[in-house]
GUPA-132414 format. One line per 2 residues: number of its first residue (from 0); their letters; for each residue x, z, y of N, C-alpha, C, O. Coordinates in Angstrom, 2 decimals. Layout:
NUM = A = X Z Y X Z Y X Z Y X Z Y ~ ...
! end
This chain:
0 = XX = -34.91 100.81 71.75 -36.28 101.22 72.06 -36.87 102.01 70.90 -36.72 101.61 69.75 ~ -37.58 103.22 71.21 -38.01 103.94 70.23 -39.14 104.00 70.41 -39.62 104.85 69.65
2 = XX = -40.02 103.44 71.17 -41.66 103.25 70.84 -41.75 102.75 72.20 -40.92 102.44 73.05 ~ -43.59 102.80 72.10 -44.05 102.04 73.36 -45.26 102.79 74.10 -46.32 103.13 73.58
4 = XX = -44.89 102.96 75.27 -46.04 103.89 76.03 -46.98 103.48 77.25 -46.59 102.82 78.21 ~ -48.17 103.94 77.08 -48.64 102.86 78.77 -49.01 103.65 79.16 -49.47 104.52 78.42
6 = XX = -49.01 103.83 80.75 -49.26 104.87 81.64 -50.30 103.98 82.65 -49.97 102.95 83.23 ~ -51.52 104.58 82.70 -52.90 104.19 83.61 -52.73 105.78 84.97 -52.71 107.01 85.00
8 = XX = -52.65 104.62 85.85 -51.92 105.28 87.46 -50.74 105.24 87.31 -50.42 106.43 87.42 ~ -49.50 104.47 87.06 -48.52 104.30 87.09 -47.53 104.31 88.36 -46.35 104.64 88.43
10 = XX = -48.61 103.77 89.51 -47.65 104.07 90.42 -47.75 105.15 91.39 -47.15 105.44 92.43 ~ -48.91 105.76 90.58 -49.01 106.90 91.80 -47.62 108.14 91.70 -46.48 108.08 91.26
12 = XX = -48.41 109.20 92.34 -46.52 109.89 92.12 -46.58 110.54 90.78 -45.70 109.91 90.18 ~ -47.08 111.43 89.89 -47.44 111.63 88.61 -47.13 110.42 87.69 -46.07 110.42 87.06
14 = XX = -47.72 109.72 87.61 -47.74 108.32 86.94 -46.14 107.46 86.98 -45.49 106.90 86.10 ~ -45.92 107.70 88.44 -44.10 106.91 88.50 -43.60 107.72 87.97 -43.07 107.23 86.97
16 = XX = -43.31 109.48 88.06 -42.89 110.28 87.41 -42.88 110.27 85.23 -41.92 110.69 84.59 ~ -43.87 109.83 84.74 -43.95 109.48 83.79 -43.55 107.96 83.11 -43.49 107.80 81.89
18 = XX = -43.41 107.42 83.61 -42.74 106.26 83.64 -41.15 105.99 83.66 -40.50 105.18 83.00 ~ -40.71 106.96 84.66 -39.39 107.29 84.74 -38.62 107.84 83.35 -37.69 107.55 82.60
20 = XX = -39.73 108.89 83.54 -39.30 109.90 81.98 -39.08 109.20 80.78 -38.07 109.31 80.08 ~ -40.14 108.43 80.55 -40.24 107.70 79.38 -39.02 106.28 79.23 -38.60 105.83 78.17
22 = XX = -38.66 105.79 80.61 -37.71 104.64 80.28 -36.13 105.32 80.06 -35.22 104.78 79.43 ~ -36.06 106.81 80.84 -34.74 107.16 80.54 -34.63 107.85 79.37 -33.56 108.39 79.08
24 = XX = -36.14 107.95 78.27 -35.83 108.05 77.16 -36.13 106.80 75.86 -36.72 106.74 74.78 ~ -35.45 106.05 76.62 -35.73 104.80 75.86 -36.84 104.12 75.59 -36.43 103.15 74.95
26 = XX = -38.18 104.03 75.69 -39.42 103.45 75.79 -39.76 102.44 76.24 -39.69 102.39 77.46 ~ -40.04 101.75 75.83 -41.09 100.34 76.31 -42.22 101.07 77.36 -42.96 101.88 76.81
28 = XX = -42.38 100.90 78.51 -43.30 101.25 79.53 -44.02 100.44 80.03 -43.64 99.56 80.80 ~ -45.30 100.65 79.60 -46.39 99.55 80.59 -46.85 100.26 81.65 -47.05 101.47 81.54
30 = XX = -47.07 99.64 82.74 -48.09 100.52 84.09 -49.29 99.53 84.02 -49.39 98.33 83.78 ~ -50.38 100.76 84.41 -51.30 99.61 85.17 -51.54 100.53 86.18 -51.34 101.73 86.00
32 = XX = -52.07 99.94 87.50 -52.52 100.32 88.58 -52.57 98.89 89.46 -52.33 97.73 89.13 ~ -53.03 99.59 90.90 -53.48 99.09 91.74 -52.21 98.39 92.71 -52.53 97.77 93.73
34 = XX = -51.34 98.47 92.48 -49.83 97.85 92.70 -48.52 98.02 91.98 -48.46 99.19 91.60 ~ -47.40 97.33 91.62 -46.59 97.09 91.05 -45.50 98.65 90.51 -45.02 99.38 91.38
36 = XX = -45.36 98.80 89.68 -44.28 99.46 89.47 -43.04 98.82 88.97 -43.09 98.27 87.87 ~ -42.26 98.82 89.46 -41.03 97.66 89.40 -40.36 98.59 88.45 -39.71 97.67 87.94
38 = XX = -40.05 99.40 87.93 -39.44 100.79 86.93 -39.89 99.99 85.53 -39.02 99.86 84.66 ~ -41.25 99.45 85.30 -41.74 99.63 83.92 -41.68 97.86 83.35 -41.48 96.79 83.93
40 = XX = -41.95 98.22 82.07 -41.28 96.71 81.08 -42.48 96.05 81.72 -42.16 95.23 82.58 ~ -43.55 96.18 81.57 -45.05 95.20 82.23 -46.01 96.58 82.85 -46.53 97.67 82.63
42 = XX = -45.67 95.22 84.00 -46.97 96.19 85.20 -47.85 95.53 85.42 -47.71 94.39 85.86 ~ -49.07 96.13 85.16 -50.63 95.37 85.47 -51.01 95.87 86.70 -51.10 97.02 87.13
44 = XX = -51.18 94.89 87.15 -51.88 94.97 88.45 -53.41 94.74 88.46 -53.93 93.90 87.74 ~ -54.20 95.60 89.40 -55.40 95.29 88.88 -55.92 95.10 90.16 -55.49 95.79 91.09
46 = XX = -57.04 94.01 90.36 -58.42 93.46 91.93 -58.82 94.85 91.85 -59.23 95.47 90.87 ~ -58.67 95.21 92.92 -59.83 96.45 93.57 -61.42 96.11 93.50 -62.41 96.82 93.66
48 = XX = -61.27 94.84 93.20 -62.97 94.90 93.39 -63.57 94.54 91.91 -64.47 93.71 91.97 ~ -63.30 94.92 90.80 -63.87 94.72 89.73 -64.08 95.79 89.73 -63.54 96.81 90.16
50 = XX = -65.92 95.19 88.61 -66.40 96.50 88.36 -66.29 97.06 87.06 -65.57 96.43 86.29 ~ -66.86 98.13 86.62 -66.00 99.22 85.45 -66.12 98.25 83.97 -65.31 98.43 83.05
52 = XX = -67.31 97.14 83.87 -67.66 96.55 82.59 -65.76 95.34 82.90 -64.72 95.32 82.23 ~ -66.09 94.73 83.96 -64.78 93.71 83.97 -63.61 94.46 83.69 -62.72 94.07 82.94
54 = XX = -63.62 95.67 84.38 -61.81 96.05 84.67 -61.98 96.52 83.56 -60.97 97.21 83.64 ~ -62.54 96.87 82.12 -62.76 96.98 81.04 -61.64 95.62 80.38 -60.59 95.51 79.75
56 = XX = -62.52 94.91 80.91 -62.20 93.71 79.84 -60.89 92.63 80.24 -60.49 91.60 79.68 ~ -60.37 93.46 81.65 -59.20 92.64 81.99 -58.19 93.45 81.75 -57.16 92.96 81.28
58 = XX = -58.25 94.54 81.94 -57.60 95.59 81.22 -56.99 95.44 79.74 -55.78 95.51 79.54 ~ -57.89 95.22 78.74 -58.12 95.07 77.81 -57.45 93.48 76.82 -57.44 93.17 75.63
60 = XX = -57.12 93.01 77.71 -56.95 91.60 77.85 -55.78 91.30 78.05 -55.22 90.47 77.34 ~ -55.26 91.84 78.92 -53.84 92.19 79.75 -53.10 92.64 78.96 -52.05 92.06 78.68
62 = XX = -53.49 93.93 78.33 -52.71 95.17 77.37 -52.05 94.30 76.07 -50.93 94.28 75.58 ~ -53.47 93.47 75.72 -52.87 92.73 74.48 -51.79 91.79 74.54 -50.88 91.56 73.74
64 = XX = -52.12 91.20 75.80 -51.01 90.04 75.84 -49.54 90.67 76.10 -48.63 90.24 75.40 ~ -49.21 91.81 77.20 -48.37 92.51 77.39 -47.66 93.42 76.10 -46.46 93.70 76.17
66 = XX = -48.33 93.75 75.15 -48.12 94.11 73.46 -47.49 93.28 72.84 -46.28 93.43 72.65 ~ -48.24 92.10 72.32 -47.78 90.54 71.76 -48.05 91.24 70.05 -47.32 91.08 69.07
68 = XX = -48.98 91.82 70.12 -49.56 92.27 68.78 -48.80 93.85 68.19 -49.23 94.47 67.22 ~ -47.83 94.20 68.88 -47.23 95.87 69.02 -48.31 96.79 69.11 -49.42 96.50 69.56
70 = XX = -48.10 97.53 68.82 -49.09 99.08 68.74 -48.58 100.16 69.83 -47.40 99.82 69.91 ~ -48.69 100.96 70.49 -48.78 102.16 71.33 -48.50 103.17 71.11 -49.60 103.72 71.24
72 = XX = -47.61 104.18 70.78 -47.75 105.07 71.05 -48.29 106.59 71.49 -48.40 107.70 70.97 ~ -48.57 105.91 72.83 -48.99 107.00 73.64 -49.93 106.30 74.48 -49.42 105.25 74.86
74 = XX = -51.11 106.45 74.92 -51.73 105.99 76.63 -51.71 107.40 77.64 -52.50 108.34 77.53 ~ -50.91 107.32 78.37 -50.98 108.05 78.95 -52.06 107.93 80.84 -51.48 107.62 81.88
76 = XX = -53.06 108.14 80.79 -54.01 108.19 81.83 -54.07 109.35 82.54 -54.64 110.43 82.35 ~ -53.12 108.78 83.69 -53.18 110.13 85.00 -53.53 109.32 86.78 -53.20 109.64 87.92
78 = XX = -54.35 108.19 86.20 -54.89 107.76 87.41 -56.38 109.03 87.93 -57.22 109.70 87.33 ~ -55.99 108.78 89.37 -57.03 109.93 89.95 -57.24 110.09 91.55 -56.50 109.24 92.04
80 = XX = -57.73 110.58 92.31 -57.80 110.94 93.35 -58.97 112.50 93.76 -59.80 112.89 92.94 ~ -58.81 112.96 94.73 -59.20 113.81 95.46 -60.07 113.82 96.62 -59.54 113.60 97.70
82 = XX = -61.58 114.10 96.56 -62.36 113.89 97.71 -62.94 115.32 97.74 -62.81 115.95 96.68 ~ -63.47 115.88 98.64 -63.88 117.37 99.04 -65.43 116.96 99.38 -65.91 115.84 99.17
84 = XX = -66.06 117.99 99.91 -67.20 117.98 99.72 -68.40 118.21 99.23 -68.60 118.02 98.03 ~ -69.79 118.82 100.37 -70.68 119.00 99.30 -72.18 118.38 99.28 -72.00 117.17 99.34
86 = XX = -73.55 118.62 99.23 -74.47 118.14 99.24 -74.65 117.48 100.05 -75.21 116.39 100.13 ~ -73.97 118.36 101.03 -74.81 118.02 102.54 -74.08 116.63 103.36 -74.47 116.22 104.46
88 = XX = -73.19 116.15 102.74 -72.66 114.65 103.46 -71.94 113.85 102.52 -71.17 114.38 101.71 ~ -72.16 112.42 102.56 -71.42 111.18 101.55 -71.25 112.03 99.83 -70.14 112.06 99.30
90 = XX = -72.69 112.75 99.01 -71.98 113.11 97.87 -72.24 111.97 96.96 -71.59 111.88 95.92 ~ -73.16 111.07 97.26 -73.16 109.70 96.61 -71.94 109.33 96.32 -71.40 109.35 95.22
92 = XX = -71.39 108.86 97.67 -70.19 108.40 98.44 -68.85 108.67 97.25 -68.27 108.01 96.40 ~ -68.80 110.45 97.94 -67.67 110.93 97.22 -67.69 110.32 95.64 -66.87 109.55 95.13
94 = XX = -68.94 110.94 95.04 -69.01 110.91 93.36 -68.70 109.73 93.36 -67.80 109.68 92.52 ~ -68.90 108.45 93.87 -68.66 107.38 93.29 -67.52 107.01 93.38 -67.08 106.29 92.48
96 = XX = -66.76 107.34 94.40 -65.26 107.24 94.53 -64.44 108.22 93.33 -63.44 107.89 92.69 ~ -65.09 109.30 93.26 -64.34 110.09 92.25 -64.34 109.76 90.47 -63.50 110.11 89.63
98 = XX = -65.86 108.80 90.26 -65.91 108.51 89.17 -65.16 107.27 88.81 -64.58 107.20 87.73 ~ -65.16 105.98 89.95 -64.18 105.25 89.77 -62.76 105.54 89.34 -62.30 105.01 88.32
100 = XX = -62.17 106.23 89.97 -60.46 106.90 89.73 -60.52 107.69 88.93 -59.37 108.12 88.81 ~ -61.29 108.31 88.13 -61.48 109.47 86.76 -61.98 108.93 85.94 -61.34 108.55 84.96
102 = XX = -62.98 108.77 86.04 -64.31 108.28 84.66 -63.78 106.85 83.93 -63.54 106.61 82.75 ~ -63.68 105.90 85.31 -63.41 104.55 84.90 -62.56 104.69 84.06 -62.80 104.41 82.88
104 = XX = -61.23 105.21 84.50 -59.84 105.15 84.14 -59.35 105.46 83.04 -58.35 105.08 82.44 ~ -60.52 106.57 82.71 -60.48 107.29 81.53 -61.00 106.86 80.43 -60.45 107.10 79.35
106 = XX = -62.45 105.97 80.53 -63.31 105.36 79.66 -62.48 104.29 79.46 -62.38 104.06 78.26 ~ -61.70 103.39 80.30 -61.29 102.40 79.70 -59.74 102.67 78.64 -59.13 102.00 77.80
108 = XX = -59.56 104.24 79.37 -58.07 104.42 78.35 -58.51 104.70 77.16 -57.65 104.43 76.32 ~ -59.46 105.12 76.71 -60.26 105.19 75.54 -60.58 103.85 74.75 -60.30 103.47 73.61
110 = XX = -61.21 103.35 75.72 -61.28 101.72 74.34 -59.66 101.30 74.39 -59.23 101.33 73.24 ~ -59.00 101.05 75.00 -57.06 100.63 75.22 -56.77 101.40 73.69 -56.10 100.92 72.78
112 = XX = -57.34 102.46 73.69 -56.74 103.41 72.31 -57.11 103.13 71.20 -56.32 103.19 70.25 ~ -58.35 102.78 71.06 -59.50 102.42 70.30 -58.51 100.79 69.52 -58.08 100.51 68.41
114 = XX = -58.53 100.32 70.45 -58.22 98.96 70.13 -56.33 98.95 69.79 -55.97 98.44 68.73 ~ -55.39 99.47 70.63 -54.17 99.50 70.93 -53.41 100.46 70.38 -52.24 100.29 70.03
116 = XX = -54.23 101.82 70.26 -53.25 102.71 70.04 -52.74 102.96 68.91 -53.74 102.87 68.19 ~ -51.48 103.32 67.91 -51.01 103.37 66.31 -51.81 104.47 65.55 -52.17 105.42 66.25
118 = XX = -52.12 104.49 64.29 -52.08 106.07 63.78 -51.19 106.69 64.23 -50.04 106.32 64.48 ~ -51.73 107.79 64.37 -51.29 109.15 64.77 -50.59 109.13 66.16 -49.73 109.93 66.54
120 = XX = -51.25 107.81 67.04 -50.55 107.91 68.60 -51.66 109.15 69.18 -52.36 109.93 68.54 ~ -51.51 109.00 70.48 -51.51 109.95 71.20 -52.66 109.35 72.59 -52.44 108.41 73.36
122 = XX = -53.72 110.14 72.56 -53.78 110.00 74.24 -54.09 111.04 75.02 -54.65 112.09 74.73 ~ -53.68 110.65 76.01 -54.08 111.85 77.18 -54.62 111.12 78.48 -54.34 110.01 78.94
124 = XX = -55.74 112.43 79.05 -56.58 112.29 79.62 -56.08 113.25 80.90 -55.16 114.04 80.69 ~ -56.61 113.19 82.02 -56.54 114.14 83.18 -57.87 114.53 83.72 -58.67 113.83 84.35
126 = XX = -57.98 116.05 83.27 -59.04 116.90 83.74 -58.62 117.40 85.14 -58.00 116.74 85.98 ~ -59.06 118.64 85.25 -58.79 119.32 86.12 -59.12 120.92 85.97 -60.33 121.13 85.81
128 = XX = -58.31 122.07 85.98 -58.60 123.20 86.08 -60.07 123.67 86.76 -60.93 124.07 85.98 ~ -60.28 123.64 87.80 -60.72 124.67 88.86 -62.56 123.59 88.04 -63.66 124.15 88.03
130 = XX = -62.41 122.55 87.65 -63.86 122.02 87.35 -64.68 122.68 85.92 -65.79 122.56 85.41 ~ -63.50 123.38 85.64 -64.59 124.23 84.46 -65.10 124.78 84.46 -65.65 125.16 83.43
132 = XX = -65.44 125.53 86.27 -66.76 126.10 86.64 -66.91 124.92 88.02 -66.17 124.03 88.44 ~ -68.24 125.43 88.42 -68.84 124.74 89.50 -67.25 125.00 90.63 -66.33 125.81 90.77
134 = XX = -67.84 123.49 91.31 -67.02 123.12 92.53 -67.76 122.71 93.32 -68.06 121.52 93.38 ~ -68.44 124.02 94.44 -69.01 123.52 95.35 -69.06 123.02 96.65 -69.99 122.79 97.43
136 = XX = -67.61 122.89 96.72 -67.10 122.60 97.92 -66.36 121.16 97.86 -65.97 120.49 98.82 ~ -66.24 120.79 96.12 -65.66 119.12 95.85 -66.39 118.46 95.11 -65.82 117.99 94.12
138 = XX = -67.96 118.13 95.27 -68.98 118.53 94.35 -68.43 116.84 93.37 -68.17 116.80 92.17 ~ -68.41 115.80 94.23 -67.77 114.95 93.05 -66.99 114.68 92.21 -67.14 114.08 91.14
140 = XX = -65.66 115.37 92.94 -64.55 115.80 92.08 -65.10 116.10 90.88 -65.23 115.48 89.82 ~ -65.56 117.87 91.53 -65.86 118.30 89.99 -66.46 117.86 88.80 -66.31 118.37 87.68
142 = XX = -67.19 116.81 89.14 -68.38 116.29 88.28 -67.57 115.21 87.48 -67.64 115.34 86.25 ~ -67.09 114.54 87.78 -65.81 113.88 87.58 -64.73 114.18 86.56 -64.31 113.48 85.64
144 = XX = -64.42 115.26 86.90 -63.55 115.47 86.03 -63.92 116.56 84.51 -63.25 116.91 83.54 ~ -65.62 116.86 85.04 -66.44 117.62 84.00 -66.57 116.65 82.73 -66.48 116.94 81.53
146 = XX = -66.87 115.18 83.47 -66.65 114.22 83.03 -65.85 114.15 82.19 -66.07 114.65 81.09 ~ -64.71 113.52 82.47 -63.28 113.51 81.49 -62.94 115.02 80.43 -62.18 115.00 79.46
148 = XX = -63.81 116.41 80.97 -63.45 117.32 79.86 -64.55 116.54 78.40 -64.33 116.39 77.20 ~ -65.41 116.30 79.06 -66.65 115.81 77.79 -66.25 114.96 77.09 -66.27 115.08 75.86
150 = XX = -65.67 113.62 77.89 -64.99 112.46 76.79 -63.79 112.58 75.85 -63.52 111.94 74.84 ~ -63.08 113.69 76.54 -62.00 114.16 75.91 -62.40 115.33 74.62 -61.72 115.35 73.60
152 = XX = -63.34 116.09 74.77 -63.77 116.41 73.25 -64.66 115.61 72.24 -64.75 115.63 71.01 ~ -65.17 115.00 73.06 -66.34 113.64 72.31 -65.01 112.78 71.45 -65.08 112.36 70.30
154 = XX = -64.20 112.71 72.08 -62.68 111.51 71.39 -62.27 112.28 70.38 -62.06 111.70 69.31 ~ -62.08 113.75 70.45 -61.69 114.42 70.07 -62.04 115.07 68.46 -61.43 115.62 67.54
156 = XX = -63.44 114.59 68.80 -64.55 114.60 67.03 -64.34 113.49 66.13 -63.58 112.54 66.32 ~ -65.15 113.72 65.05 -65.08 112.90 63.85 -66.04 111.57 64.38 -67.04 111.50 65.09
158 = XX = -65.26 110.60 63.69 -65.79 109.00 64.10 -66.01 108.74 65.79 -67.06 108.51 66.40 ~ -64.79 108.87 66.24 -65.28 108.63 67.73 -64.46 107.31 68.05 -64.17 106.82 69.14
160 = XX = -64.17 106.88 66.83 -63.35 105.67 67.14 -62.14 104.96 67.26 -61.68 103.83 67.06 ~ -61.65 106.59 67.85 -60.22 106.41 67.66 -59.20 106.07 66.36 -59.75 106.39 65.31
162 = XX = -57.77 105.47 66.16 -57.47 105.37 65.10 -57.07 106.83 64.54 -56.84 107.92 65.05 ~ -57.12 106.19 62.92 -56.70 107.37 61.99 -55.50 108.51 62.76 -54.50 108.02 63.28
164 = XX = -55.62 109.42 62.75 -55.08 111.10 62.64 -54.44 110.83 64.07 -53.43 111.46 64.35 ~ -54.97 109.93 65.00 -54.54 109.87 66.39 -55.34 111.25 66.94 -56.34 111.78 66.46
166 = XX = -54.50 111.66 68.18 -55.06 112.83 68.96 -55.43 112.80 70.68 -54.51 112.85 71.51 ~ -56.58 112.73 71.00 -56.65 113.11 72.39 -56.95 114.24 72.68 -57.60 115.00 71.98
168 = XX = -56.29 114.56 74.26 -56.17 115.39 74.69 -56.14 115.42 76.09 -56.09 114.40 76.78 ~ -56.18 116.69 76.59 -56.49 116.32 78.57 -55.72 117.81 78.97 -55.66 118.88 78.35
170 = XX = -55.01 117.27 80.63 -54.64 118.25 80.86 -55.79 119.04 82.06 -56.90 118.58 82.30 ~ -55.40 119.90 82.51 -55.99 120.66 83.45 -55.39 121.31 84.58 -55.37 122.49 84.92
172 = XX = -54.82 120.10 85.17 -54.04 121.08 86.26 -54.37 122.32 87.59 -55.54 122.39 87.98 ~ -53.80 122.83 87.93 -54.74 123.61 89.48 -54.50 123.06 90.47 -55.37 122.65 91.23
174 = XX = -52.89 122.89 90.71 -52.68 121.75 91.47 -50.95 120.72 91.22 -49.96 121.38 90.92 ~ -50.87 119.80 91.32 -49.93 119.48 91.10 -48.52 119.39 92.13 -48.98 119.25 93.26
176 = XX = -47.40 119.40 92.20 -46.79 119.39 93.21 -46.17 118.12 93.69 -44.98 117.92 93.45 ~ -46.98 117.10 94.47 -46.88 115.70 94.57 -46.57 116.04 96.60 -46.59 117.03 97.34
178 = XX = -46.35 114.70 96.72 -45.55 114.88 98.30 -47.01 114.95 99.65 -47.24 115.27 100.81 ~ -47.71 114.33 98.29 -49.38 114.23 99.67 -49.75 115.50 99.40 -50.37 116.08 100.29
180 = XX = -49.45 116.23 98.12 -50.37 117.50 98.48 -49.30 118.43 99.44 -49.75 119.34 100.13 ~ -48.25 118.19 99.41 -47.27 119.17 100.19 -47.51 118.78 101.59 -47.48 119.80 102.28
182 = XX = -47.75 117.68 102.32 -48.34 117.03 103.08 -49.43 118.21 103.90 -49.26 119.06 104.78 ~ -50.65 117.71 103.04 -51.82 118.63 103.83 -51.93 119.98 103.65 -52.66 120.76 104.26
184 = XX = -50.92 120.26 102.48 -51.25 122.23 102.52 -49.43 122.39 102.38 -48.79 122.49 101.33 ~ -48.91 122.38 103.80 -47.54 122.75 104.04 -47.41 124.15 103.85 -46.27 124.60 103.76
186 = XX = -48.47 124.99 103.77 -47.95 126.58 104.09 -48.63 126.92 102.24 -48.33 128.08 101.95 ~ -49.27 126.33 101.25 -49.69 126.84 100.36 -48.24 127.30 99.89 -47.22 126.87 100.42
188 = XX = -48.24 128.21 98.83 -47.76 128.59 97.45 -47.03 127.72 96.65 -47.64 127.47 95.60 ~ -45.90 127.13 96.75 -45.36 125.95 95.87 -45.25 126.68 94.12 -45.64 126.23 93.05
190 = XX = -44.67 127.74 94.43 -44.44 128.47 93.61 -45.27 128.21 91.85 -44.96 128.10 90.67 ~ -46.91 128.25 93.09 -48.25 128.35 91.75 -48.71 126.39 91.37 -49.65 125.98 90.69
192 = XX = -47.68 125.59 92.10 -47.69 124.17 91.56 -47.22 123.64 90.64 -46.04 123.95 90.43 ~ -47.73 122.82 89.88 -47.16 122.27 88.48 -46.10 121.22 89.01 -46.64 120.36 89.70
194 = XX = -44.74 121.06 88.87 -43.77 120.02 88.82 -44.27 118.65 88.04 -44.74 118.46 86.91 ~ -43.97 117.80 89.12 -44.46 116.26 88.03 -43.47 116.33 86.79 -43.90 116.57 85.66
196 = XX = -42.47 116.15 86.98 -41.89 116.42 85.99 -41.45 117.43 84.68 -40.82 117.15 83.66 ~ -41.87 118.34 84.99 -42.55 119.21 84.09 -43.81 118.29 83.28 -43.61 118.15 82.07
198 = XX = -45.09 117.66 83.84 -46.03 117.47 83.27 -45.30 116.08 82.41 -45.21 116.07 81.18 ~ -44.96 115.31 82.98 -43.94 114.26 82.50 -43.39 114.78 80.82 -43.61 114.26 79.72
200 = XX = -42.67 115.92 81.17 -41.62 116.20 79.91 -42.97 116.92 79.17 -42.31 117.13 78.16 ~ -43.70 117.22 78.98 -44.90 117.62 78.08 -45.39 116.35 77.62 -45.46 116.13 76.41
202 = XX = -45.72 115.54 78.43 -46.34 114.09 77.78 -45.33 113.80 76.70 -45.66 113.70 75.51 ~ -43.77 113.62 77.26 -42.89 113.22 75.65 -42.69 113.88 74.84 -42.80 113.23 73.80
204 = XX = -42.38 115.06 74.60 -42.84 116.09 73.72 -43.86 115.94 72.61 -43.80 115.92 71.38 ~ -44.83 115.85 73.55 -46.58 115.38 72.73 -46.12 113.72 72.04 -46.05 113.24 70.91
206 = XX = -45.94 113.39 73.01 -45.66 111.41 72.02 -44.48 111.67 70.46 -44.50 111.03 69.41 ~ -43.72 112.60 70.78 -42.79 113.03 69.73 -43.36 113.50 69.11 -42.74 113.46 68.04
208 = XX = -44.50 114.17 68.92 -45.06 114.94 67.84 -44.78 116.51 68.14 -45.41 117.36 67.51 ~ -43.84 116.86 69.08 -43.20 118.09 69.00 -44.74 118.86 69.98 -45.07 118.43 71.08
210 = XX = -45.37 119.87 69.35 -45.94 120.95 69.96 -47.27 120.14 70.40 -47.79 120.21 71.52 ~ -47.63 119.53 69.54 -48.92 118.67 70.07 -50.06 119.24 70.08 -50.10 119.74 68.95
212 = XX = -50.96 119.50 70.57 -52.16 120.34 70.60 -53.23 119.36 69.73 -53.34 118.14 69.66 ~ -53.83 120.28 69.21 -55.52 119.97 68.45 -56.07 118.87 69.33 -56.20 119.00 70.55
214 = XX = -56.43 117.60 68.54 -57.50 116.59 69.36 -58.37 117.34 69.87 -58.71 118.31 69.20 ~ -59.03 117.11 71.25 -60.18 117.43 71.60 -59.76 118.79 72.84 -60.54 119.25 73.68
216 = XX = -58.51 119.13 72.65 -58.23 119.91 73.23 -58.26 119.82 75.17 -58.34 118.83 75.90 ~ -58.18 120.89 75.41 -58.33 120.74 77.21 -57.32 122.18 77.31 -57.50 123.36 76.99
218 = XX = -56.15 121.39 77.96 -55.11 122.37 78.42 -54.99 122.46 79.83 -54.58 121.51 80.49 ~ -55.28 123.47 80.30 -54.98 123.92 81.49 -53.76 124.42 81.82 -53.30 125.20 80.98
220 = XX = -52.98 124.18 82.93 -51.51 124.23 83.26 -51.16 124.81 84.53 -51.08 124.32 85.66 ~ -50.96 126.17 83.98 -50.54 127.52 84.97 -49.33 127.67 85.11 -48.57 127.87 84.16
222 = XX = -48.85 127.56 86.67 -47.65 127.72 87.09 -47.87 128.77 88.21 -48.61 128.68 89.19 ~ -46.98 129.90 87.83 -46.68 130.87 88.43 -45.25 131.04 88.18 -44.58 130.99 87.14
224 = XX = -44.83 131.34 89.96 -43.83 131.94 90.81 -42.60 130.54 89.43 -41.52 130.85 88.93 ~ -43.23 129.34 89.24 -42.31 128.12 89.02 -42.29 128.29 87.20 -41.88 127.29 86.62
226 = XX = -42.47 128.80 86.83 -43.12 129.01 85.37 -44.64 128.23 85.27 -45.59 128.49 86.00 ~ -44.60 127.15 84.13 -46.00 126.37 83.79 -45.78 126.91 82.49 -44.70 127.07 81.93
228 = XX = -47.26 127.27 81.96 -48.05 127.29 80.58 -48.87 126.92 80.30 -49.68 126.59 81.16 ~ -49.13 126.75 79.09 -50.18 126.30 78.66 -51.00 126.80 77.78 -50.81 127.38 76.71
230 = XX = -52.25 126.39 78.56 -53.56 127.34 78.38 -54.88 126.86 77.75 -55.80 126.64 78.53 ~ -55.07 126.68 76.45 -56.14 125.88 75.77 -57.23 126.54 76.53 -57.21 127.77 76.63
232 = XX = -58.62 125.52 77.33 -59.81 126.04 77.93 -60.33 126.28 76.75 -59.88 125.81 75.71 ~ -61.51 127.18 76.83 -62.35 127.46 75.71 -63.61 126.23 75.47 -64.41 126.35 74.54
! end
């Protein structure tokens, strides 16, 4: 074993994808999510019905005992979901669904780091491309994940808590190429989709130290005609 990594959304398809990556490169893998990943060394399972102060603190609680006083690596946070929409129906609704699976996920991978993560580990956050201007057609989404660009440069400054010469960072995808999005947009462009595994092999890279971007940073991840780059937002 050459270090230890926890992945928040573990079992989604991104999240199993990173999990994978990381155990066939030797890693200690924690999941947490909302059901089991049988792939990783400890999987947290978490009640759907706690709210953001508890799943804070069970979270938090969990991580340590699952550690046994070990340090982290990496947190890797790619829990998330997708709701559309705009003023005019459920944007309460949506936003609150969207801030749960973004905001929560994200705020609590932040104290996990705060408390868990080594000097000079690593975290990452999941933005979203298309929210660095208005989204008026996913109005919670966007807000959401405007969200996670803010906490991710706020982490990113002096005294934000994090440990010594640790770095956060967030990606920005446009879209990713997961089996639900191939699902509802069968005729899009695969071409202009980011590979999970692609985003996967960037996360270990970054935990290696190799090509790590500036704390605070927000990388957006352009894939054209099957080519991904990376694109520091301004």
């Amino acid at each position: 074993m050459i270090g230890r990594v926890l992945v928040y959304g573990g079992k989604g398809a991104l999240g199993a994808a990173c999990v994978s990556q990381f155990k066939s490169n030797n890693y200690w893998v924690g999941s947490i999510d909302l059901s089991v990943n049988e792939e990783a060394d400890a999987s947290i399972v978490l009640p759907r019905d706690l709210g953001w102060e508890e799943q804070e603190v069970e979270v938090l609680t969990r991580v340590g005992e699952a550690l046994g006083g070990e340090k982290l690596d990496a947190i890797i946070c790619v829990a998330g979901g997708w709701a559309g929409g705009n003023a005019s129906k459920d944007l309460s609704k949506n936003a609150d669904l969207m801030w749960r699976q973004s905001v929560w996920t994200s705020s609590i991978s932040a104290a996990v780091a705060a408390k868990h993560l080594k000097d000079g580990g690593m975290l990452t956050l999941t933005g979203a491309q298309p929210a660095l201007q208005g989204t008026p057609g996913m109005i919670g989404y966007g807000m959401a994940k405007a969200a996670v660009h803010q906490l991710t440069r706020s982490l990113g400054g002096k005294n934000s808590g994090l440990p010594t010469n640790s770095v956060a960072v967030a990606i920005l995808p446009v879209t990713l190429d997961t089996p639900m999005n191939r699902k509802w947009m069968p005729k899009a462009d695969f071409g202009t989709w980011t590979p999970l595994i692609e985003v996967a092999g960037i996360f270990l890279k970054w935990t290696q130290g190799q090509e790590r971007p500036n704390s605070g940073a927000l990388l957006q991840l352009i894939t054209k005609d099957g080519l991904t780059q990376l694109v520091e937002a301004n």
